[in-house]
PALOZA-683279 format. One record per residue (C-alpha): residue in one letter; residue number from 1; x, y, z. Coordinates in steps of 0.5 Angstrom, whole numbers, plus 500, padded with zeros to 3 digits. Each point is the difference from the previous one (the first is absolute). Example, Ala and Ser with C-alpha at 12.3 -4.5 7.8 and 13.67 -1.06 7.14 Angstrom:
2
('a', 1, (525, 491, 516))
('s', 2, (502, 507, 498))
***
This chain:
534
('x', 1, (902, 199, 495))
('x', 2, (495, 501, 493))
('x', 3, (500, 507, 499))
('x', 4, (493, 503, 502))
('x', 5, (495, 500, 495))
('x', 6, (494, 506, 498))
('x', 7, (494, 499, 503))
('x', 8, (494, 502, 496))
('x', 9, (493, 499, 499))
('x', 10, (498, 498, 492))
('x', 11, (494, 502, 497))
('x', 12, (498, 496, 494))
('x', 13, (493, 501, 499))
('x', 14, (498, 499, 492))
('x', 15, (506, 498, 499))
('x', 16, (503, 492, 497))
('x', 17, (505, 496, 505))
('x', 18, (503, 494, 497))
('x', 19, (501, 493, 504))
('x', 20, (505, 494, 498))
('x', 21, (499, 493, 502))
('x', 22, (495, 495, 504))
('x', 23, (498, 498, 506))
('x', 24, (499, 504, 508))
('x', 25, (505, 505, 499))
('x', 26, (497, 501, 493))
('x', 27, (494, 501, 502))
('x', 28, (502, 505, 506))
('x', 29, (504, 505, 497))
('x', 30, (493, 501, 495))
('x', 31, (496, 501, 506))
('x', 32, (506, 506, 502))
('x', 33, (499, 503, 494))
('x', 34, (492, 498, 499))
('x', 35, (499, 504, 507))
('x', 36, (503, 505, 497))
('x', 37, (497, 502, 495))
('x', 38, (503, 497, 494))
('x', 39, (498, 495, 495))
('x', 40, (504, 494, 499))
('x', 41, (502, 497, 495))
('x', 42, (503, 493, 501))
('x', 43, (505, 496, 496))
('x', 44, (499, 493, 502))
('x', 45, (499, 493, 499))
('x', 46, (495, 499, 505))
('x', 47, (496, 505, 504))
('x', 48, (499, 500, 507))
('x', 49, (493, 498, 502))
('x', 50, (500, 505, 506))
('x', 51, (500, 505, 494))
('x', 52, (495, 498, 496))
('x', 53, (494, 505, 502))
('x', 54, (505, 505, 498))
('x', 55, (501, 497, 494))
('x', 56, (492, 500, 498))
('x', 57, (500, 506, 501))
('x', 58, (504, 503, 496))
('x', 59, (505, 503, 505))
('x', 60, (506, 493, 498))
('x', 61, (501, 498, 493))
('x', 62, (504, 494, 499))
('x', 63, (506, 499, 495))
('x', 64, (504, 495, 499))
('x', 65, (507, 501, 501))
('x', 66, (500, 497, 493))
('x', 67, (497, 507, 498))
('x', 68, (506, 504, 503))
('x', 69, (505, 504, 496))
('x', 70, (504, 505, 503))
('x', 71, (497, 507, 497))
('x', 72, (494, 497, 503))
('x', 73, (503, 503, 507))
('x', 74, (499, 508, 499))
('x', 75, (493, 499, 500))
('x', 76, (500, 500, 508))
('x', 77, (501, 504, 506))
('x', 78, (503, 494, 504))
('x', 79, (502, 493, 499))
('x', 80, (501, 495, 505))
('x', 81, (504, 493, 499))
('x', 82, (497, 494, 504))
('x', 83, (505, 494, 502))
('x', 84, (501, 496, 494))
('x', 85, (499, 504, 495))
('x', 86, (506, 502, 495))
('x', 87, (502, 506, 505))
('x', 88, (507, 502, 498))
('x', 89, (496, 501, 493))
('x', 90, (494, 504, 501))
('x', 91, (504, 504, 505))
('x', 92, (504, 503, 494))
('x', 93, (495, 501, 496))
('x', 94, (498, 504, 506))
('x', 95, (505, 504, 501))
('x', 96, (501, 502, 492))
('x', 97, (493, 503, 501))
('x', 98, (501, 504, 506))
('x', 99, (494, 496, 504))
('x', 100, (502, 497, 507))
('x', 101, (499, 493, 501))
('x', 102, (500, 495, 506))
('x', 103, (503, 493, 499))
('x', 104, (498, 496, 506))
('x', 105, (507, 497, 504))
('x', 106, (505, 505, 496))
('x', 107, (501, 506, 503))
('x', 108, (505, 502, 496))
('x', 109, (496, 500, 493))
('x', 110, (493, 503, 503))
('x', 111, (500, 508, 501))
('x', 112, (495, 500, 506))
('x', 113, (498, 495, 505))
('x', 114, (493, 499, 502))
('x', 115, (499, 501, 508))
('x', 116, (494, 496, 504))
('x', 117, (494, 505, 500))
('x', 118, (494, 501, 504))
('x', 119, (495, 504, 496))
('x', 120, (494, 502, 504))
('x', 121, (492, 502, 498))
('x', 122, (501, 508, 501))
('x', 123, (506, 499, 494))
('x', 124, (506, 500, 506))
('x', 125, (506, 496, 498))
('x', 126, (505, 498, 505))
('x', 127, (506, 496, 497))
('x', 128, (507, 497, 503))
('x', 129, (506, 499, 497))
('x', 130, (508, 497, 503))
('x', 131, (502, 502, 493))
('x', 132, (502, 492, 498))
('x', 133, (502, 498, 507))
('x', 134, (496, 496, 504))
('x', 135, (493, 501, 495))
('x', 136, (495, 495, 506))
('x', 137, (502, 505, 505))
('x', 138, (497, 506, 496))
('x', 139, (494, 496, 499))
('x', 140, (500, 498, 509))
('x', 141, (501, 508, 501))
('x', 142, (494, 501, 496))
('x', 143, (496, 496, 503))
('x', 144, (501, 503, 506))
('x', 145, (499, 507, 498))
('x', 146, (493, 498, 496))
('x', 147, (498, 497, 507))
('x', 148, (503, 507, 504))
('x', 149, (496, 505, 496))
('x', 150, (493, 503, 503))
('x', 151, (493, 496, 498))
('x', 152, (498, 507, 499))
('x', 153, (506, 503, 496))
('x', 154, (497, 498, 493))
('x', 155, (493, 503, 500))
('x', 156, (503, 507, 503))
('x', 157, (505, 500, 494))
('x', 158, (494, 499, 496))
('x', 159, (497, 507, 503))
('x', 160, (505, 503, 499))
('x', 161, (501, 499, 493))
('x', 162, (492, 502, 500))
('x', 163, (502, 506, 504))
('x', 164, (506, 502, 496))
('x', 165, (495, 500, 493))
('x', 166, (496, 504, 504))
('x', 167, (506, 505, 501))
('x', 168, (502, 500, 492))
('x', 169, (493, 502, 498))
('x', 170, (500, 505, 505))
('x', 171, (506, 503, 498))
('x', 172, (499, 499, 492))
('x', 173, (493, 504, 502))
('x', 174, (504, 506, 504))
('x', 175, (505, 500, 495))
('x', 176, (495, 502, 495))
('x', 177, (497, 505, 504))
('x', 178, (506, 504, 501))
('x', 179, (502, 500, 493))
('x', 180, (493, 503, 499))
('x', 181, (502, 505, 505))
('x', 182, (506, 501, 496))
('x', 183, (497, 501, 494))
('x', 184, (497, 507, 497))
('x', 185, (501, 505, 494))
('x', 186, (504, 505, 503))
('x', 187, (506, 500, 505))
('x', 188, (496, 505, 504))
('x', 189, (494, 495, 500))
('x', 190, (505, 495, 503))
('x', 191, (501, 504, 505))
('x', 192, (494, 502, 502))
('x', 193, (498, 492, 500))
('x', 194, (506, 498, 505))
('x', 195, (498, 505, 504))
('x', 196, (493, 498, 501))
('x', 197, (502, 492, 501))
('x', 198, (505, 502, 505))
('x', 199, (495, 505, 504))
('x', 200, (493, 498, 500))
('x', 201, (495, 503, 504))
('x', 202, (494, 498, 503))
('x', 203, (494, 498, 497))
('x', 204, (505, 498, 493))
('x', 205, (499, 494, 498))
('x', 206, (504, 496, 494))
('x', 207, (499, 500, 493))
('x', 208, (499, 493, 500))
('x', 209, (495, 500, 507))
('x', 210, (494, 501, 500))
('x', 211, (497, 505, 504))
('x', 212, (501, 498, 507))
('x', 213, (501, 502, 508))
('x', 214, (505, 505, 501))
('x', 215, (507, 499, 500))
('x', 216, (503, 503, 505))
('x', 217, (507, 506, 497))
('x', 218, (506, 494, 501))
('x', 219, (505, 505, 498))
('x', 220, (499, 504, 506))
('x', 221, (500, 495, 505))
('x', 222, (507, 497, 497))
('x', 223, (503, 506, 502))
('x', 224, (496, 502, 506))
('x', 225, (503, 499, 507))
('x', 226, (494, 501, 504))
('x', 227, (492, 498, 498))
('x', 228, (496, 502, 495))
('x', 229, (493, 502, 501))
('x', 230, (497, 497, 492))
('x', 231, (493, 500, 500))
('x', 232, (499, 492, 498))
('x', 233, (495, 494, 502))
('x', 234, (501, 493, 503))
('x', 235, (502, 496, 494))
('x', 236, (505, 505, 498))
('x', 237, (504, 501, 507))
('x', 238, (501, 492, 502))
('x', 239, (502, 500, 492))
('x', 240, (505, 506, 500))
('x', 241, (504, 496, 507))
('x', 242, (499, 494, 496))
('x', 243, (504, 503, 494))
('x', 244, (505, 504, 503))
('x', 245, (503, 494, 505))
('x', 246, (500, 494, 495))
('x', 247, (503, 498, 493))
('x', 248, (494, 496, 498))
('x', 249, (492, 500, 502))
('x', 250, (495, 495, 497))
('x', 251, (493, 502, 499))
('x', 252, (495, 495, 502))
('x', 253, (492, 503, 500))
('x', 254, (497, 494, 499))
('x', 255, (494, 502, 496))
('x', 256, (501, 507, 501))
('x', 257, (504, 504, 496))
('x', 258, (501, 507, 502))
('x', 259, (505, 498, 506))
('x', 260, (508, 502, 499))
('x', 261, (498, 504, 495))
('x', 262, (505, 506, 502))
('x', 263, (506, 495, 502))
('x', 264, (498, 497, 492))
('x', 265, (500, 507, 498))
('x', 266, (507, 502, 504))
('x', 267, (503, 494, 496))
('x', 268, (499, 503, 493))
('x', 269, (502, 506, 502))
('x', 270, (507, 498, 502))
('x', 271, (499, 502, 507))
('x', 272, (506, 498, 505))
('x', 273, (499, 497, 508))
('x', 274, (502, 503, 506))
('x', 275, (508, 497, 498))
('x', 276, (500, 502, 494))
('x', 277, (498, 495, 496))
('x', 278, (495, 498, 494))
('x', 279, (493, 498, 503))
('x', 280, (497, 493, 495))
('x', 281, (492, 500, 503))
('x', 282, (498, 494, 497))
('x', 283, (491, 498, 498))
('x', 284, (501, 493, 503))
('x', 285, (493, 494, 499))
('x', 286, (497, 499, 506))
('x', 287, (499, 492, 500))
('x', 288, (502, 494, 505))
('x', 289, (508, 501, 502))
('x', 290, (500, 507, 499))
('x', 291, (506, 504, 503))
('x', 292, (506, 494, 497))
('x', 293, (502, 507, 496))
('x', 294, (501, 503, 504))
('x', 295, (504, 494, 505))
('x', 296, (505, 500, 494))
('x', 297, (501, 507, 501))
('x', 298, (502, 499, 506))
('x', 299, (505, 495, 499))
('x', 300, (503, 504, 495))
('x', 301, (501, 506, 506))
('x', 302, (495, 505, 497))
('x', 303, (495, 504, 505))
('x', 304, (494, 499, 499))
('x', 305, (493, 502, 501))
('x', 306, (493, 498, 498))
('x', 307, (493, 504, 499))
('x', 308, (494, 495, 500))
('x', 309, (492, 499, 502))
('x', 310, (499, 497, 505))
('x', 311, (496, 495, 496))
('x', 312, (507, 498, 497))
('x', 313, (503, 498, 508))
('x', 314, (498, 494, 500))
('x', 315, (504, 498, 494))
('x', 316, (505, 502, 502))
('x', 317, (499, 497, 508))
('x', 318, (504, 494, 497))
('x', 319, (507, 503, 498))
('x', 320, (499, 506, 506))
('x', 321, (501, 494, 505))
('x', 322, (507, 497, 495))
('x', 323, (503, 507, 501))
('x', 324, (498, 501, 507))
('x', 325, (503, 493, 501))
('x', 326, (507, 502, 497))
('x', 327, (500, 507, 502))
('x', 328, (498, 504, 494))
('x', 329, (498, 507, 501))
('x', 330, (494, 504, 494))
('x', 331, (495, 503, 502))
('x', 332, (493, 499, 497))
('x', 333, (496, 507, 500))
('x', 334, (493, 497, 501))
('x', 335, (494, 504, 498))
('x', 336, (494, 498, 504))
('x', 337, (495, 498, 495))
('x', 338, (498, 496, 494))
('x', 339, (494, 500, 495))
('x', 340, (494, 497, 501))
('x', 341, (495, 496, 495))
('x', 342, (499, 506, 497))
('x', 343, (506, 502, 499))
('x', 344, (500, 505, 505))
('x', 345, (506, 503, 505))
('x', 346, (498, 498, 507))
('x', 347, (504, 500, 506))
('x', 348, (503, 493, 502))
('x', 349, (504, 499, 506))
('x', 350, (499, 492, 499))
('x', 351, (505, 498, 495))
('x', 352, (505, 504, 505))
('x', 353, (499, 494, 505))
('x', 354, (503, 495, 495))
('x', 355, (507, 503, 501))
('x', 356, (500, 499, 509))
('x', 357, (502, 493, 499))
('x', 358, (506, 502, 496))
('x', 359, (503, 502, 506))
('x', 360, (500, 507, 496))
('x', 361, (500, 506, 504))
('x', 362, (494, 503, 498))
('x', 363, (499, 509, 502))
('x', 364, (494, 505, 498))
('x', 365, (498, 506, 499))
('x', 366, (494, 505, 498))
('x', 367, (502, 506, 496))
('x', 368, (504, 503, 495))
('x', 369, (505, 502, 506))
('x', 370, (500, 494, 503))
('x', 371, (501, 496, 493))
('x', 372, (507, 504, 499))
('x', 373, (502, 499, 508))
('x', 374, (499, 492, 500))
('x', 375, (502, 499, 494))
('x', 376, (507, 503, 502))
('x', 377, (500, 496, 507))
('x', 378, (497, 494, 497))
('x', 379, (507, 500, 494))
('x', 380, (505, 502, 506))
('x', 381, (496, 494, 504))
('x', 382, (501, 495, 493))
('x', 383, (508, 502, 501))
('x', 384, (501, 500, 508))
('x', 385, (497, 493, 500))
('x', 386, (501, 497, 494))
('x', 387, (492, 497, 498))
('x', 388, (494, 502, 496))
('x', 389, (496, 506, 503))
('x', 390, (493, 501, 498))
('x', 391, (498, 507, 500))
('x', 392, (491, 501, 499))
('x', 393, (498, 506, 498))
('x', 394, (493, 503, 500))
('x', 395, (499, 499, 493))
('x', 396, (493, 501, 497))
('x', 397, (498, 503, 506))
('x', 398, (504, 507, 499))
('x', 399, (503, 497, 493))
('x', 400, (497, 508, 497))
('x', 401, (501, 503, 506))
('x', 402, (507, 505, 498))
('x', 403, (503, 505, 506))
('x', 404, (506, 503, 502))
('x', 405, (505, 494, 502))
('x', 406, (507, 502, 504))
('x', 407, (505, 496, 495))
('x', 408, (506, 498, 502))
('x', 409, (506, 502, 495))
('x', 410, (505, 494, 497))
('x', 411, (505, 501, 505))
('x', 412, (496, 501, 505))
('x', 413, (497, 492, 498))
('x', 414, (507, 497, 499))
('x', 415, (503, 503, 506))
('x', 416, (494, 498, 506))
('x', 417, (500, 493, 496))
('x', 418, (507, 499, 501))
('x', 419, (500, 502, 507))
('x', 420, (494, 495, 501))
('x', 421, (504, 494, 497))
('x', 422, (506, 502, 503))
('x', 423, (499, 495, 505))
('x', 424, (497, 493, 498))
('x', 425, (494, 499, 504))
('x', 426, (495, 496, 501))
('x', 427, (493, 501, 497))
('x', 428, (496, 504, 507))
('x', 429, (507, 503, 501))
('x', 430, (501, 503, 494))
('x', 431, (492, 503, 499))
('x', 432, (501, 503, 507))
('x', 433, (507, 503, 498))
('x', 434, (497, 502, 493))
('x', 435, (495, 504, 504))
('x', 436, (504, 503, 504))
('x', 437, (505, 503, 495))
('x', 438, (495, 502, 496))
('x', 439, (497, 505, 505))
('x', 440, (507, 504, 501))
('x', 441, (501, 500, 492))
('x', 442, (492, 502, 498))
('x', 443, (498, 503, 508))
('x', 444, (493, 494, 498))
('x', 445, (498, 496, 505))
('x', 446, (498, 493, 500))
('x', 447, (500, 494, 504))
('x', 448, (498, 493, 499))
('x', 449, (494, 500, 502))
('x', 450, (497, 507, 502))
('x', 451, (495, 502, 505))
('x', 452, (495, 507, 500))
('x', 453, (494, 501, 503))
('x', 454, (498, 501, 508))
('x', 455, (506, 497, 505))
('x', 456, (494, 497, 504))
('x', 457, (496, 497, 495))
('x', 458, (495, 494, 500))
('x', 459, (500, 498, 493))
('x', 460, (505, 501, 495))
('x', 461, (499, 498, 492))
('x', 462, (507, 497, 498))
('x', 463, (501, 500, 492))
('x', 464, (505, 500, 495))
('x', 465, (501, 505, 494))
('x', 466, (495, 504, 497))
('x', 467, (495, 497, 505))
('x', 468, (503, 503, 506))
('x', 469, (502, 507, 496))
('x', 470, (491, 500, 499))
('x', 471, (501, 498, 508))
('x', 472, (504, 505, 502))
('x', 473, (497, 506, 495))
('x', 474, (492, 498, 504))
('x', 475, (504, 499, 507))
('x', 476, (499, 508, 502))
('x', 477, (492, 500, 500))
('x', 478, (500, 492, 503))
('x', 479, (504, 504, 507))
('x', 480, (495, 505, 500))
('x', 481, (495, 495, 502))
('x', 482, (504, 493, 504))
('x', 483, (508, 499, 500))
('x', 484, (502, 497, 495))
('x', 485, (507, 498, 497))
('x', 486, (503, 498, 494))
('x', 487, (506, 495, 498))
('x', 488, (503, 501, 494))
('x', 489, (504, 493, 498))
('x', 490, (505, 503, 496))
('x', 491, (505, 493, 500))
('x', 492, (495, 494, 500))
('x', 493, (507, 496, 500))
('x', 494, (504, 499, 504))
('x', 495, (494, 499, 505))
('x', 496, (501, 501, 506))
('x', 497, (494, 498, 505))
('x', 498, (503, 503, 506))
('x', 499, (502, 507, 497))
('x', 500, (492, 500, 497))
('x', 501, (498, 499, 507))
('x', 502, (505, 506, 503))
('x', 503, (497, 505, 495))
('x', 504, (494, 499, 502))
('x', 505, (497, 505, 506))
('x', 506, (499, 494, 507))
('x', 507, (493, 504, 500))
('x', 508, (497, 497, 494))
('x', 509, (495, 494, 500))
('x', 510, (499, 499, 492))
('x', 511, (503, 500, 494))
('x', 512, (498, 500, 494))
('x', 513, (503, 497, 493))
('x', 514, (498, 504, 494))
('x', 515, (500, 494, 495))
('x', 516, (503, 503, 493))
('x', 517, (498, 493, 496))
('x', 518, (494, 496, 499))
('x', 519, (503, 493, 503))
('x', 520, (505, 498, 505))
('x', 521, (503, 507, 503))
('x', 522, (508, 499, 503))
('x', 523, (499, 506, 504))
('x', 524, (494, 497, 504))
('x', 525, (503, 494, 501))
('x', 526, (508, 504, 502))
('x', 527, (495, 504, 505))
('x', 528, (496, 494, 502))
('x', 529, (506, 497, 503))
('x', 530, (503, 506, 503))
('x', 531, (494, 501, 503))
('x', 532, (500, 492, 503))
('x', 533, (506, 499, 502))
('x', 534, (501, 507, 504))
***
């Protein structure tokens, strides 16, 4: 048996390869060196004419073997022989500089062997070597690999090369952000700088941030094993569950810019998760195929989150839908809003509409309270069933609005979304299971769709999100004169028509759908067919 050889991979970029000799084999062990990297000089009597663009273009120059004198050989980083060519010769030449050489058939006088090789467009390279024995089977064992690997395998491995310079950028910029801290005129004023970065306080905001919503205190929410009450808004109470149960969140606000603004500000801060571990919150652009970071963050096992507008969910629509077939858990926190033409803040349920046939599992909520709670059920959902969750929130419609919120400590969120996911469910089951455990760790109660009003009502409003908390906030005046109840859709997929049917009193004679958006409503369309086949 040959004795086993090392297996490496060469970069010859910018530097000089020399072939020996003519014809097919001449012409393929330019090519090697050619595809990586390196130029060639070739020492020959007749060159190839498969090499000839290289040739004009100045990556081959030929020599002929005339020219060659043994000191030439130490000028380049590897040497390759051809058949034919005077290999014992140029081998030694070789050997005496300490430049690795391949004589094409002579194992003996070669240091290296070349392998059959596939090299894919992301920069995947796959090769197979017998190490001498039986070279035509390596190239079949080949082939058959190449023709086993997923069709979708090379564009991930581009995303995660994106996702990974994303991640290095991110660190050298925390990097600079706590050597900053670290920095200071005196050991006392060093003190009182790490302290005030360990332990920041409401309203504080970082150096490097512009003024912004109130950060909720993170330091007493690590060490706390019981809720909190911080005084915060809708953004910043999905942000802070976002924060502490990933290891990565993107940003995608479309054209508006103030979303994520507290989970960018945590990631300069060096703020850690409810595991323990950094935060990256990363600005992403908003464009066609959004999300395939966040898809290479997944395939490298990282948690991840997402905040955007709802204007950026039908950019992502697409890659929702790949990752809900493949069964990948995010969740995209969803502000229910965009800007109009005159760059205006509006709320906008439309683009939520966009993600319904993605197969994600879509919840709602209508407050600053309610953004914190389905936030965690929708992170414990995304964990239990393995798929995306879209969780809207009320976004500009209470985007000023600041109110005491009941948070949930780190240990309190790592632990109800293990005891969630401790089972694999699918995506009803797991949103039921959610909800139900919530409840015994926070005492809040919630369902997925949620009556209120008159148990004998005639007429009932059936909304989603900030609608149906404008409903239920009018719903005591409106009793006062006809019996009147409302229906809050607090999942609007899964959908099940049956149970929309069951939560309505057998009373009612009419339903009425508070549309959100301009254009085609989906909870029009998911009631109306209720209402058809019941």
């Amino acid at each position: 048996m040959p004795t086993p050889s090392l297996i490496v991979g060469l970069r010859l970029g910018g530097k000089k390869a020399a072939v020996f000799g003519d014809g097919p084999i001449a012409a393929s062990r330019a090519v090697f060196a050619l595809d990586a990297g390196a130029d060639v000089v070739l020492y020959t009597a007749n060159v190839p004419e498969s090499l000839a663009k290289w040739t004009d273009s100045g990556r081959v120059t030929a020599v002929p073997v005339a020219k060659y004198g043994s000191s030439d050989i130490s000028q380049f980083s590897v040497v390759f022989v051809a058949a034919g060519a005077n290999g014992a010769e140029i081998a030694r030449d070789a050997h005496v500089a300490g430049v690795p050489v391949n004589v094409a058939g002579d194992g003996e006088l070669s240091d290296f062997t070349l392998m059959p090789t596939y090299r894919g467009a992301s920069g995947l390279q796959i090769a197979v070597t017998t190490n001498g024995v039986a070279p035509r089977a390596a190239s079949r064992l080949l082939r058959e690999i190449v023709d086993k690997l997923p069709s979708d395998l090379e564009p991930q491995l581009v995303q995660v090369e994106q996702l990974a310079q994303v991640a290095r950028t991110a660190e050298l910029e925390r990097a600079k952000v706590l050597a900053s801290m670290e920095v200071s005129q005196s050991d006392n004023e060093v003190s009182q700088s790490a302290t005030a970065a360990d332990t920041p306080t409401l309203g504080s905001a970082p150096s490097s941030v512009a003024e912004g919503p109130e950060y909720l205190d993170l330091a007493t929410l690590r060490t706390s094993a019981t809720q909190v009450a911080q005084d915060t808004d809708v953004a910043t109470a999905s942000a802070y569950v976002a924060h502490a149960l990933s290891d990565l969140c993107f940003v995608y606000a479309a054209r508006e810019q103030t979303l994520g603004a507290a989970a960018l500000a945590w990631t300069r801060r060096a703020e850690k998760n409810a595991y323990g571990e950094w935060v990256s919150a990363l600005r992403m652009e908003t464009r066609l195929g959004a999300g395939h970071a966040a898809w290479g963050a997944l395939a490298s096992g990282s948690r991840v989150a997402a905040i955007a507008s709802s204007e950026s969910l039908p950019y992502m629509a697409p890659v929702l839908a790949q990752l809900a077939a493949r069964r990948q858990p995010i969740v995209v926190h969803a502000a229910a809003q965009s800007l109009d033409d005159a760059s205006c803040v509006r709320s906008d349920v439309a683009g939520v509409f966009a993600s319904l046939h993605s197969r994600a599992v879509v919840l709602a909520s209508a407050s600053a309270q309610e953004a914190h709670d389905v936030a965690a059920v929708a992170h414990a959902v995304a964990a239990a069933a393995q798929v995306p969750v879209v969780h809207v929130t009320s976004g500009a419609f209470d985007a000023d609005d600041t109110n005491s919120v009941h948070v949930l400590s780190h240990s309190q969120l790592a632990a109800f979304v293990a005891d969630v996911a401790a089972t694999q469910l699918e995506p009803a089951e797991a949103v039921q299971r959610a909800l139900s455990l919530f409840h015994a760790v926070s005492g809040r109660t919630y369902r997925m769709l949620e009556y209120s009003g008159s148990s004998d009502a005639e007429t009932v409003f059936v909304a989603l999100g900030a609608a149906a908390a404008s409903a239920q906030a009018a719903l005591p005046s409106i009793m006062q004169e006809s019996r009147t109840g409302v229906l809050n859709v607090r999942a609007l997929r899964p959908w099940d028509h049956a149970e929309l049917v069951r939560s309505l009193p057998a009373s009612v004679r009419r339903v009425v759908v508070l549309s959100a958006t301009n254009g085609a409503d989906a909870l029009l369309a998911d009631v109306s067919v209720a209402a058809l086949i019941s």
